[in-house]
Each structure stands twice: as C-alpha cells, then as structure tokens.
VEXSE-305415 format. One record per residue: residue in one letter; z negated, y negated, x of N, C-alpha, C, O in turn. Coordinates in steps of 0.001 Angstrom, whole numbers, padded with zeros to 6 digits, always signed. Atoms other than C-alpha are relative to their C-alpha. Example, Ala and Ser with C-alpha at 12.3 -4.5 7.8 and 13.67 -1.06 7.14 Angstrom:
A+000000+001190+000890-007800+004500+012300+000000-001200+000900-000665-001181+001936
S+000060+001190-000820-007140+001060+013670-000730-001090-000770-000899-002198-000261
//
This chain:
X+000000+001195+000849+000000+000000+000000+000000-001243+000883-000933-001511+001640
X+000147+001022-000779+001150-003142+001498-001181-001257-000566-001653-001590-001653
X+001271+001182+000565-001440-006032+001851+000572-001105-000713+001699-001587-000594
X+000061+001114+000825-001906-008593-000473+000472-001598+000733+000237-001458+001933
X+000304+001394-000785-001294-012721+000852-000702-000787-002099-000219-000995-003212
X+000677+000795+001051-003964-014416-001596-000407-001772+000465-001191-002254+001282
X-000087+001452-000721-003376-018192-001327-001669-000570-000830-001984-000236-001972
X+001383+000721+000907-006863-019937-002600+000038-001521-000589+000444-002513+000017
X+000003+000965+000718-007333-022371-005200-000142-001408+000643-000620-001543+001769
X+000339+001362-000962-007380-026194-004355-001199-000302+000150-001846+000692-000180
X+001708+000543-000263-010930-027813-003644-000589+001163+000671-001820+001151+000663
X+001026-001251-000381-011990-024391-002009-000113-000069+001645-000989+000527+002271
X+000347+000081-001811-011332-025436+002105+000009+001165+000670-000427+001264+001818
X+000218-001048-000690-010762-021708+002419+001813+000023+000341+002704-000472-000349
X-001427-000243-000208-007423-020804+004068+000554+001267-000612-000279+002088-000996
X-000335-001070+000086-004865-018103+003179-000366+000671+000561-000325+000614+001790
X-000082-001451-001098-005740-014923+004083+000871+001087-000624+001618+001042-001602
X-000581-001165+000773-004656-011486+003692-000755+000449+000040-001569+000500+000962
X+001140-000534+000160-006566-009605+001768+000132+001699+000303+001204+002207-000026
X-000101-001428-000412-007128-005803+002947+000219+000667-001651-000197+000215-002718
X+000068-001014+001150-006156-002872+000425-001050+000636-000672-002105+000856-000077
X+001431-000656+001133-008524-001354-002199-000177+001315+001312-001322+001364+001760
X+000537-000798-000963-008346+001668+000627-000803-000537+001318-001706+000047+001918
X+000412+000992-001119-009146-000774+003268-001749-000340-000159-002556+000036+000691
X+000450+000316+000872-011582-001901+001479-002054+000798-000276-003206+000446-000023
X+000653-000881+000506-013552+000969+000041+000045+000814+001868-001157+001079+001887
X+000573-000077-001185-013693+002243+004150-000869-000608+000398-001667-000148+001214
X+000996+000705-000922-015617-000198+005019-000999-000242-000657-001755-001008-000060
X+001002-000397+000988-018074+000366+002095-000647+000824+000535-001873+000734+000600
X+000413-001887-000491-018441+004089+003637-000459-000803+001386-001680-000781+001548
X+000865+000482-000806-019125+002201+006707-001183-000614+000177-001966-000224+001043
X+001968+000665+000333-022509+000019+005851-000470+001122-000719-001586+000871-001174
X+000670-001183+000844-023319+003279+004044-000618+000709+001501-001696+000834+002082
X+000954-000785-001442-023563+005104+007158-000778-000887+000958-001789-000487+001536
X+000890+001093-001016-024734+001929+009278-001474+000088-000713-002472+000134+000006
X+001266+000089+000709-027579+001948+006557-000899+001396+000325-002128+001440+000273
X+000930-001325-000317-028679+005599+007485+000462+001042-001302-000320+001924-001656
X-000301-001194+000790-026898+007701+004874+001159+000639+000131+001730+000209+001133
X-001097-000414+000140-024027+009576+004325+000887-000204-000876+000428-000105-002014
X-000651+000885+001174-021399+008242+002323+000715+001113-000691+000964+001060-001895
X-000475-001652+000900-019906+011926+001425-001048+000564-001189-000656+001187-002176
X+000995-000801+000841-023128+013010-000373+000354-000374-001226+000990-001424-001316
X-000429-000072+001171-022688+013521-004087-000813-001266-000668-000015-001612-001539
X+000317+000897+000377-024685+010671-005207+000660-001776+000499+000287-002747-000160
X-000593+000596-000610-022409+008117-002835+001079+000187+000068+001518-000802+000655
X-001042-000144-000036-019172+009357-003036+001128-000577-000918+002345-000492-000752
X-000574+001068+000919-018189+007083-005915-000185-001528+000117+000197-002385-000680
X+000563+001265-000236-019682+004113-004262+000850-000680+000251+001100-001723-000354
X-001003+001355-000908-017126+002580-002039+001157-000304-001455+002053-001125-001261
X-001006+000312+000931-015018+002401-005306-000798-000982-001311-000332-001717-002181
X+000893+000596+001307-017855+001155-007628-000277-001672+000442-000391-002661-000281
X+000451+001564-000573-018653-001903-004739+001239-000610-000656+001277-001307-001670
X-001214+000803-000129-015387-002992-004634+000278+000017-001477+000002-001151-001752
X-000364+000681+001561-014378-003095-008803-001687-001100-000312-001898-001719-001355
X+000546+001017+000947-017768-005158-008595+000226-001305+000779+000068-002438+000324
X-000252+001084-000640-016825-007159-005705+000843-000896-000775+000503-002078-000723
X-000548+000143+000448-013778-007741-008077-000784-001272-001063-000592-002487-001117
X+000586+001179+000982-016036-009333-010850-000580-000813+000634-000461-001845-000025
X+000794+000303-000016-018379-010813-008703+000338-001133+000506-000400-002113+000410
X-000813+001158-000629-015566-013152-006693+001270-000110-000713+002446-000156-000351
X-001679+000417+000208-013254-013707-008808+000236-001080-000053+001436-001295-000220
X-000459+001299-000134-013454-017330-008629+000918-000490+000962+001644-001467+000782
X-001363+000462-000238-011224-017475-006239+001356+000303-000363+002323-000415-000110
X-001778+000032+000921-008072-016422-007954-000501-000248-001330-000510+000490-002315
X+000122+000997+001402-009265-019283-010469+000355-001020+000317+000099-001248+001500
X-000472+001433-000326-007790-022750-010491-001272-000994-000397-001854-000361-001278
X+001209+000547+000617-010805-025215-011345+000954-001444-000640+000952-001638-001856
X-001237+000354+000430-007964-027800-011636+000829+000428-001390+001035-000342-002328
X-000552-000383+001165-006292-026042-014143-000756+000198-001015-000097+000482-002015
X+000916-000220+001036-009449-025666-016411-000196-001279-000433-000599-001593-001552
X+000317+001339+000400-009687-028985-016392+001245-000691-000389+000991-001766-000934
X-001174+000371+000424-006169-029824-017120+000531-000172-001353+001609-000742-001520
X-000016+000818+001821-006287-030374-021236-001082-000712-000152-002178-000167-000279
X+000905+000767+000483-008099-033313-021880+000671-000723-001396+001814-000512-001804
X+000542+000374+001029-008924-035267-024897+000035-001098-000155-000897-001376+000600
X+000335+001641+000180-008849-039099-025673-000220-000451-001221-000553-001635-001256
X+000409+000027+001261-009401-039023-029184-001457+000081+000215-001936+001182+000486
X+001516-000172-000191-013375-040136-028897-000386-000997-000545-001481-001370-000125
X+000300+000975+000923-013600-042749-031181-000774-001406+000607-001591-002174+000097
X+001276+000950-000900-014896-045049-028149-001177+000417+000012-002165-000288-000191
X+001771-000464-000940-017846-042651-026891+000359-000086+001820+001210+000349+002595
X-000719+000280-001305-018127-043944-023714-001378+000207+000857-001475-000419+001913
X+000881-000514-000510-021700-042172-022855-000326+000866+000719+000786+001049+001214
X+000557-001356-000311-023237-039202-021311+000643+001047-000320+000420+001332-001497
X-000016-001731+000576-021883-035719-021705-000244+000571+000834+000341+000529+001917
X+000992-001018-000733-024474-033133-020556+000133+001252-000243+000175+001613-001419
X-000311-001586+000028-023955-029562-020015-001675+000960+000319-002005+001328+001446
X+001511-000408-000713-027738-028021-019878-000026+001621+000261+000281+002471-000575
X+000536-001513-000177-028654-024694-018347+001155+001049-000066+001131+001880-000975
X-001194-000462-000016-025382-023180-017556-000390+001095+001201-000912+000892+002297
X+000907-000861-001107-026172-019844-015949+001248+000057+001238+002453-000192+001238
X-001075+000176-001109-024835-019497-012573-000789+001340+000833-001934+001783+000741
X-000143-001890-000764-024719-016006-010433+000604-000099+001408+000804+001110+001524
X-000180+000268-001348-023702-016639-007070-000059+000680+000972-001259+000951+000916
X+000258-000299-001056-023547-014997-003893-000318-000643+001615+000837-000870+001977
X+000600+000788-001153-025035-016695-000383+001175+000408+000810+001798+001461+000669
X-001360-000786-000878-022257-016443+002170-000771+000157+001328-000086+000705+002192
X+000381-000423-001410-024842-016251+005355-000563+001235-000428-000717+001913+000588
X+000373-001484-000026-026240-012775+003738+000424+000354-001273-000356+001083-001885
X-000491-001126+001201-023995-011707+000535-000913+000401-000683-000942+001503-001231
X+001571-000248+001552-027455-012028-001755+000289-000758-000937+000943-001795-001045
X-000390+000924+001165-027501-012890-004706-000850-001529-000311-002080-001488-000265
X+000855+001216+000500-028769-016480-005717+000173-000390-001745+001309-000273-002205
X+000056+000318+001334-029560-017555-009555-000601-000722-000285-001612-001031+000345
X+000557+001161+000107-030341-019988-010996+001096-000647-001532+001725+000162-002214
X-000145+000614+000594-029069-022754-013410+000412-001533+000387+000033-002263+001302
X-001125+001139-000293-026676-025601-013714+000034-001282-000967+000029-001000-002165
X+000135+001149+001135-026747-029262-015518+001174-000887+000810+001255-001226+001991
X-001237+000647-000549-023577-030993-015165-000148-001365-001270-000889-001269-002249
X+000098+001240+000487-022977-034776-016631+001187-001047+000574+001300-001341+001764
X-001036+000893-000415-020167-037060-016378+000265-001337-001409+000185-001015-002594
X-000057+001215+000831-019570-040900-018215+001601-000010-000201+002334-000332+000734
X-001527-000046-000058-016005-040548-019441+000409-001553-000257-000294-002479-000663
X-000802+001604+000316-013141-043677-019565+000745+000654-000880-000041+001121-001704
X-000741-000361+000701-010612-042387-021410+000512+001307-000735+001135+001506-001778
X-000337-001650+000194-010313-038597-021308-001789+000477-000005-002757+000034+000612
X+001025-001133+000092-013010-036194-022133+000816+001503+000012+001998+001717-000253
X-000789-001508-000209-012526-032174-021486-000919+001083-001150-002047+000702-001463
X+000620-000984+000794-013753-029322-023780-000861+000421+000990-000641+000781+002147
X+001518-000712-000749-017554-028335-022935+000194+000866+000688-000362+000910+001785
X+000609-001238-000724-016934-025052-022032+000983+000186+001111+000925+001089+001946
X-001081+000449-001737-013958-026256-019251-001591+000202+001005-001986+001073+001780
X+001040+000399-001021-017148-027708-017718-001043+001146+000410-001842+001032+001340
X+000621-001021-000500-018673-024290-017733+000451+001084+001137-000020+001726+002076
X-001029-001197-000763-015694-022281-016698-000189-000625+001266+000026+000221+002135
X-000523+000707-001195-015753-025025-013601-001212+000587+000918-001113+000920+002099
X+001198-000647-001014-019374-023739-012518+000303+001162+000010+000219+001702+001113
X-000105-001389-000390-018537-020396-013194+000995+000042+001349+000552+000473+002414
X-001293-000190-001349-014970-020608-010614-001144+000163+001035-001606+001260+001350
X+000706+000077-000980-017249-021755-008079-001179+000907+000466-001318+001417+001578
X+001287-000833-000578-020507-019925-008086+000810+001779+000115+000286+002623+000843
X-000440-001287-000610-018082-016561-008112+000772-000424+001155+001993-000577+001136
X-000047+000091-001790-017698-017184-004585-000641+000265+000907-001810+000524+000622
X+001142+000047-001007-019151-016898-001371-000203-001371+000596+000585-002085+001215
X-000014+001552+000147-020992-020062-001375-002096-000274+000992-003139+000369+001114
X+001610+001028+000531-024121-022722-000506+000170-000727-001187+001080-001295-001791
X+000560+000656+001159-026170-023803-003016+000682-001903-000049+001097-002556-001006
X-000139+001494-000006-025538-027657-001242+001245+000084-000539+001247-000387-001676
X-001380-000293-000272-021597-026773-001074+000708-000137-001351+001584-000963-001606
X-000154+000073+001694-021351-025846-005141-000134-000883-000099+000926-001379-000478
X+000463+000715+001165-023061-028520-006253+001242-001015+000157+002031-001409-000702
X-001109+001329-000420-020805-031210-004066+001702+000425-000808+002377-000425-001389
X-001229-000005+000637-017421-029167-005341+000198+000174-001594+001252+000457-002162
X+000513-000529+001498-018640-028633-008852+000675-002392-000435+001635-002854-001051
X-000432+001017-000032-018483-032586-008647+001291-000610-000078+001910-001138-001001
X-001306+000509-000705-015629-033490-006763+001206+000746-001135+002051-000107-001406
X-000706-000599+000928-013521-031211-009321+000257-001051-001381+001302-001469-001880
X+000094+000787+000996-014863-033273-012074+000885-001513+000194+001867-002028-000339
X-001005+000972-000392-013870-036091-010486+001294-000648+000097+001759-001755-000176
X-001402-000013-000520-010676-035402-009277+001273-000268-001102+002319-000916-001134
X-000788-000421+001247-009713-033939-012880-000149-001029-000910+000875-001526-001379
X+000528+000889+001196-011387-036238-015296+000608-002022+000312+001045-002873-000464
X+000615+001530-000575-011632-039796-013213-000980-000769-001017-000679-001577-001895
X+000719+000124+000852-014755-040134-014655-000632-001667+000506-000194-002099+001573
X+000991+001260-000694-017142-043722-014052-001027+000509+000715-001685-000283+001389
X+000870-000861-000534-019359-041060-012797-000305+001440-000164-000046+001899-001276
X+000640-001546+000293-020721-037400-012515-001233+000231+000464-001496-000757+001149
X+000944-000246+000084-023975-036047-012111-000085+001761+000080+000324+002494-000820
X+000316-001849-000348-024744-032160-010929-001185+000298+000397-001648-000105+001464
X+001218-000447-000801-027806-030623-010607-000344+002061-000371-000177+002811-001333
X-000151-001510-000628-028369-026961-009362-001174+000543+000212-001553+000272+001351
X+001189-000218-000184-031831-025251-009822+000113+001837+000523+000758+002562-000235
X-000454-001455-000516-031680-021538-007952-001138+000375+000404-002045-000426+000631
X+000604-000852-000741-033544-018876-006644+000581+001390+001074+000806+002494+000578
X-001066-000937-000620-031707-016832-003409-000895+001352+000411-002064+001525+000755
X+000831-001232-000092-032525-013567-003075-000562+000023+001555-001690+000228+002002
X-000119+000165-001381-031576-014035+000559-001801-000417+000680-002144-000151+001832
X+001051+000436-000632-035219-015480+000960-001334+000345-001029-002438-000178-000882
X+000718-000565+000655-036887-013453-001932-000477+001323+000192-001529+001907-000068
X+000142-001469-000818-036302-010324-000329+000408+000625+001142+000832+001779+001217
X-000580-000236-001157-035468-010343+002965-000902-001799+000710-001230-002813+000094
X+000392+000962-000575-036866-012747+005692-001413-001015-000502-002146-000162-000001
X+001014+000692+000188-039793-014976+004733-000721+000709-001588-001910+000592-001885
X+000670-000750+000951-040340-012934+001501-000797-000770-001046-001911-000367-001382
X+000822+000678+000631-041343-015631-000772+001034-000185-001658+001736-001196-001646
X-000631-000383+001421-039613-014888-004672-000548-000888-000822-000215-000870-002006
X+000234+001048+001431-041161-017589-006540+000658-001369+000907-000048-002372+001017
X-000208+001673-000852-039529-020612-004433+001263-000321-000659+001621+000718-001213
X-001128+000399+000397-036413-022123-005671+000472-001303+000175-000211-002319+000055
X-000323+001216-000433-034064-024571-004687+000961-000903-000955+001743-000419-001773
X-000928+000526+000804-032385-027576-006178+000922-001156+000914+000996-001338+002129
X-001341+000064-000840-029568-029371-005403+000682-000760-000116+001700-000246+000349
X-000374+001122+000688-028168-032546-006619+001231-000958+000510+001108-001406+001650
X-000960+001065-000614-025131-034824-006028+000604-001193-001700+001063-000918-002808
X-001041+000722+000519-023877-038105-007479+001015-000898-000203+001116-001740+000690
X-001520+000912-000310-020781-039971-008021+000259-001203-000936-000082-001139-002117
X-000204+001164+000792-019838-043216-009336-001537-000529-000553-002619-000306-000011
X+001115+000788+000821-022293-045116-011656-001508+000898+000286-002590+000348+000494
X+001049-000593-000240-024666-042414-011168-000469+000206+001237-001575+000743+001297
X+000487+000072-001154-024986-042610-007582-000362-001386+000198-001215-001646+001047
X+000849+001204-000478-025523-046352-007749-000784-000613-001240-000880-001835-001128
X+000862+000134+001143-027609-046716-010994-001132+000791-000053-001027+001864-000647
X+001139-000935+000433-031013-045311-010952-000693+000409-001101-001409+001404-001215
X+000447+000067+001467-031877-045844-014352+000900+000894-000810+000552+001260-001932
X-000122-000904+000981-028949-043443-015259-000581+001272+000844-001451+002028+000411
X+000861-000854-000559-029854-041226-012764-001711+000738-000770-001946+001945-000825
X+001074-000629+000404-033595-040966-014437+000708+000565-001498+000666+001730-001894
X-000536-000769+001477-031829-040559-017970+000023+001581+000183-000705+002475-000248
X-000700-001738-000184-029696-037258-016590-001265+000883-000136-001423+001753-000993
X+000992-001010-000433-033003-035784-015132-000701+000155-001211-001074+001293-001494
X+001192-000286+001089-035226-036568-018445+000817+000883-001106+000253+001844-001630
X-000458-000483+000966-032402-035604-020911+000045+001642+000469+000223+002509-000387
X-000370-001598-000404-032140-032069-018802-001226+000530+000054-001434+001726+000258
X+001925-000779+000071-036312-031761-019028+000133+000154+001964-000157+001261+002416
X+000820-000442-000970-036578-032270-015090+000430-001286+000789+001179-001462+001749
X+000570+001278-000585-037509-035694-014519-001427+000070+000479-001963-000925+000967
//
C-alpha cells in the first residue's frame, strides 16, 4: 500500500508529511508493546495494534479538518446585535504532544461581532478541529482565536481553556486535582478590562 501525502489544514504550522500505512502503523504499536514488557502476539494483544490505530483515527482527526471552512457560512441578518456571543463549557479532549496524554478539560469561547455572526455550533466544531490534535493547552487557546479572527473579523474574541493533563496526573509529579487555564485576547477584549471581567463573570469564573 502506497503512502499517503496528507497536506494539513491552514492555521495548523504543521508541514506536509507522509503519513505511514495502517501496516506501518500498527508495527510500531507491536513495538511499545514489547518496549513496555509484553508480548504483542499473546491472545489478549493481538488485536491491539489495530484497535490503537482506528482510535488514533478518532482521536486526531482534526487534522484532516479545515477550521476555515467551518467557519465559512456566516450570517448578517442580526437585527443590529452587536454584543457578546458566548459559547460556555464546550468539552474538549485533547492529547499533550510532549507525552501523547490525555488532557480535559473545558472551553468558553466569545467574540463581539460587526457584521457577520457564525452558527454556535461552527464555534464548537472550531474547538473540537483543534483539541483533536497533538497540541498545548497555551497553543489551542491562541489558534482557537486566531481562527475566529481570521474567519469572522470580529471587534474582538475572547478564549478561555480550563484543563486537567493527565501528563501530570499520572505520570511525573503525580498531582490529579491541579488544572490549568489558559486565556487569550483579541481586539476590544484585549484592551478593555471591563469586557474582559464581563466574559469571566458571564462564564461563572470571575
């Protein structure tokens, strides 16, 4: 099976690569199997290297997603609302790219529209693209933004990113109740503090 060339979405800073074959693939599954101390033949493992990889499948598929293109039907019919629209508690699933753990957590997105507004659940699909990746927490929040931005040209956006990485829940310092947050903003909301406190009170974490 010849290899794949998977070009990556815009805003992602990752280059083409080529991606190895599902056999390719599923070897090197059987390899951290045995690096881990088992045998990857035994009857309880022998379906593994095929089970990682269809979840690797779900678990990154944000990159063969456009975030761009989710955002590409907008709206101007708004009768002159020219306020707030808040997205609260948008779950987000993530993987850490310095140890492939999982991080979770929760997402509050906010942008002041001019002329265009986008359907709510664009603004979900846009966290989802991203957090199925191999990502930082800082990294999301800034392209979660910049997307909005780019797509909308909003007077401002507003992102905030509340997580917990496994990476440091179960492994290394071992501390599972800590969680990080994560914040970026743009336009009016980076130089207005007063909307700034709004975002945080209307999302309950002022």
């Amino acid at each position: 099976m010849s290899n794949e060339i998977i070009k990556k979405p815009a805003l992602s800073a990752v280059p083409v690569i080529k991606r190895p074959s599902p056999e390719q693939a599923m070897e090197a599954v059987r390899t951290l199997i045995a690096w881990a101390g088992d045998d990857p033949n035994r009857e309880g493992l022998k379906d593994t290297p095929k089970r990682v990889i269809n979840a690797y499948k779900e678990w990154f598929r944000g990159y063969d997603m456009d975030p761009e293109a989710e955002l590409s039907r907008r709206f101007n019919d708004v009768s002159g609302y020219d306020d707030m629209v808040i997205l609260r508690e948008i779950d987000v699933e993530s993987h850490c790219e310095h140890h492939m753990a999982p991080f979770l957590g929760k997402a509050y997105v906010a942008y002041l529209p001019t002329e265009d507004v986008v359907g709510i659940s664009k603004l979900a699909k846009v966290v989802e693209i991203f957090a199925k990746r191999l990502q930082t927490q800082e990294t999301m929040t800034a392209q979660i933004a910049d997307a909005i931005d780019t797509a909308l040209k909003p007077r401002g956006s507003a992102v905030m990113i509340d997580a917990v990485h496994q990476c440091m829940s179960t492994r290394g310092v071992h501390h599972p109740d800590v969680s990080t947050i994560t914040t970026q903003f743009t336009g009016e909301f980076k130089t207005n503090p007063h909307l700034q406190d709004r975002f945080l009170k209307l999302i309950g974490k002022s």
